[in-house]
Each structure stands twice: as structure tokens, then as C-alpha cells.
C-alpha positions in Angstrom: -32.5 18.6 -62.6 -31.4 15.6 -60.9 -33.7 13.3 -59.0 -33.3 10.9 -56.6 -34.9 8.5 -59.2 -31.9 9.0 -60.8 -29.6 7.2 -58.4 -31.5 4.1 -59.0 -34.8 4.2 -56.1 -37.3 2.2 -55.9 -39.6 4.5 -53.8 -39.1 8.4 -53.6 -40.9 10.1 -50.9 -41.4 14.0 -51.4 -42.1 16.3 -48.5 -41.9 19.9 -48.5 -41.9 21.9 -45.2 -42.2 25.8 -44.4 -40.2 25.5 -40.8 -40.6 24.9 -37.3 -43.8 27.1 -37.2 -46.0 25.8 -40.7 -46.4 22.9 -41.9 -45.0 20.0 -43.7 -46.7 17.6 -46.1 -46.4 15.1 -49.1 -46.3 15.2 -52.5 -49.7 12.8 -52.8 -51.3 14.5 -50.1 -51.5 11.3 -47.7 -48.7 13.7 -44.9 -50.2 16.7 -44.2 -49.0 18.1 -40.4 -48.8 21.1 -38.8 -45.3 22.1 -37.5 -45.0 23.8 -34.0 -41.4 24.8 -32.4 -41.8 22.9 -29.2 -42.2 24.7 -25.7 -38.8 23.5 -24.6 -37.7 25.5 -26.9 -39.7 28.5 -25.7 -42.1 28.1 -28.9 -45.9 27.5 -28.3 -46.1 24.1 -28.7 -49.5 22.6 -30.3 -48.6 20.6 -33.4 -45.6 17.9 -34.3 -42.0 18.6 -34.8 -39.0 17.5 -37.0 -37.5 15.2 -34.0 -40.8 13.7 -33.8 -41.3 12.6 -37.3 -38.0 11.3 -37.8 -38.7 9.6 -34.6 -41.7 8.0 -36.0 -39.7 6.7 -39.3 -36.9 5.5 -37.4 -39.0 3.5 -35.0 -41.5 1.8 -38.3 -38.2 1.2 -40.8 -36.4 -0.3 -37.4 -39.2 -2.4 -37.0 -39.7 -3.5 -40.3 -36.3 -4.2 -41.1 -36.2 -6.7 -37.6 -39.1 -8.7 -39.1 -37.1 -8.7 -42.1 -33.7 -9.9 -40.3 -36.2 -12.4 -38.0 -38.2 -14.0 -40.8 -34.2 -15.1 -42.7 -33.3 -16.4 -39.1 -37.0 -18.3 -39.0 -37.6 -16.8 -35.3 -41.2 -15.7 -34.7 -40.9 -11.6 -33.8 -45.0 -11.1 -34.0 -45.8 -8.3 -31.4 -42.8 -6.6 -31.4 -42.2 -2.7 -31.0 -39.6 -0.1 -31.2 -40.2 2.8 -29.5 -36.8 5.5 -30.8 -36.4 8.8 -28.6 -34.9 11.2 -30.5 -33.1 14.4 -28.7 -31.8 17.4 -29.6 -28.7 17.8 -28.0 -27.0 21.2 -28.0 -23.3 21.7 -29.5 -20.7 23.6 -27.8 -20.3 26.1 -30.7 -23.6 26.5 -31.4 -26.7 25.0 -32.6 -28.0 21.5 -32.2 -27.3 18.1 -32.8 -29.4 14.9 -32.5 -28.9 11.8 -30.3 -31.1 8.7 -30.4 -32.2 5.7 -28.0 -34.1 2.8 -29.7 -35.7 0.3 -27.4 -37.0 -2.7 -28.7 -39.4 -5.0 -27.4 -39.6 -8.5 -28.1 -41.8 -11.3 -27.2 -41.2 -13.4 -24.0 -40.4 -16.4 -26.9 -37.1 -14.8 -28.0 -34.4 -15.7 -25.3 -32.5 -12.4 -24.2 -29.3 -13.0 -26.3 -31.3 -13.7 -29.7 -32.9 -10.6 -28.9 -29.8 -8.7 -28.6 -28.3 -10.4 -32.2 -31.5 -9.2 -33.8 -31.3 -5.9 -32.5 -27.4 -5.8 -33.5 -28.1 -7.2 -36.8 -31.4 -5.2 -37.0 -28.7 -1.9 -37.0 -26.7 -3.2 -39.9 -29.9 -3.2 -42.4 -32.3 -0.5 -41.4 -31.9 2.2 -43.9 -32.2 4.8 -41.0 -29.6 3.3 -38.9 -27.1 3.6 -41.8 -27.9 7.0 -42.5 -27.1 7.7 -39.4 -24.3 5.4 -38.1 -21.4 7.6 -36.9 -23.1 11.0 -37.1 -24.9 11.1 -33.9 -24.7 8.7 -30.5 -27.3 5.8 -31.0 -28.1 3.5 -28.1 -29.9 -0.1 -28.8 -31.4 -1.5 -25.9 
């Protein structure tokens, strides 16, 4: 059976998940959430969804891969955040798809258009916005 290991990865995360309404966890135990379809959805609500976690992921590789793209430029991002709102946005035929907003915030140090490069630049690296780039509408601010 093929693996991801196969196609040359340096880190393989493993997660299984029984739906919307379980739970979802990893192989080594460290993930371990339960899954609630949200009320907006008319489910019950109470525990963490799929549009969260990949929220959450998003908004730490985005973050991660800035320091990367700041640190090769020598500019000083220490404080910084990215906060990513991801939506479900329903399709005419059917179904869902997603849409994202990632809003980063730099310190008062970095002048606005540096900021704005890093961000840009910051899009072409992180692993998440390539996985995503031209699949769904994706706002930087």
C-alpha cells in the first residue's frame, strides 16, 4: 500500500475521524477531539469541527512560514499572529465549499508595505496556501 512516505516526506501526520458527530484523533495519541456538526448547521453543537481544525493549521503553518520568509529578509516579525476564518460557503448544485480570510498582524516596526510583501510572499511558501491556491476564494489582509 502506498504511503505518503513514499512520495519523499519528511513528516507524515495521521489522523483518522468518524464524522461530523465522533471524533477525530492522531496516530500517537497527542490529537484526540471530539467532533460536533455545528448549530448553524442545525447539529448540537458542543465540540470542534472540520473548518475549525483546518482553520487552526492554516493559521500556525501561515505563521510559521512568515517567520520563515521574515528571518531571509532580516526583518524582526516577533509578536506576530494570523488569525484565518474559514467558511463553508454553499454551492449552487449542492453541497458546500470552503472560503478563507487570513488576517495577519504585524508589529508596529514593520512599515505597512513590508507587511503587505511578507504577507504576499508569505502565500507563495506556506504549504496550506498552495494546497489551496485556486480552489477556493482566499483573502490576505
Amino acid at each position: 500500500m502506498k504511503t505518503v512516505k513514499d512520495l519523499n516526506s519528511q513528516y507524515t501526520a495521521v489522523a483518522t475521524a468518524t464524522g461530523r458527530d465522533g471524533r477525530a484523533f492522531s496516530s500517537d495519541g497527542l490529537l484526540d477531539v471530539k467532533l460536533a456538526l455545528q448549530r448553524e448547521l442545525g447539529g448540537p453543537g458542543g465540540g470542534t469541527n472540520p473548518e475549525q481544525l483546518f482553520a487552526a493549521g492554516w493559521a500556525a503553518c501561515f505563521a510559521t512560514s512568515m517567520q520563515l520568509v521574515a528571518r531571509q529578509r532580516k526583518i524582526d516579525v516577533e509578536g506576530l499572529s494570523v488569525t484565518a476564518e474559514v467558511g463553508l460557503v454553499p454551492k449552487e448544485q449542492g453541497g458546500f465549499t470552503l472560503a478563507a480570510v487570513l488576517r495577519t498582524t504585524l508589529p508596529a516596526s514593520v512599515p505597512a508595505e513590508v507587511g503587505r510583501e511578507l504577507i504576499e510572499a508569505t502565500h507563495q511558501v506556506c504549504p496550506y496556501s498552495g494546497a489551496t491556491r485556486g480552489n477556493i476564494p482566499v483573502e490576505l489582509l
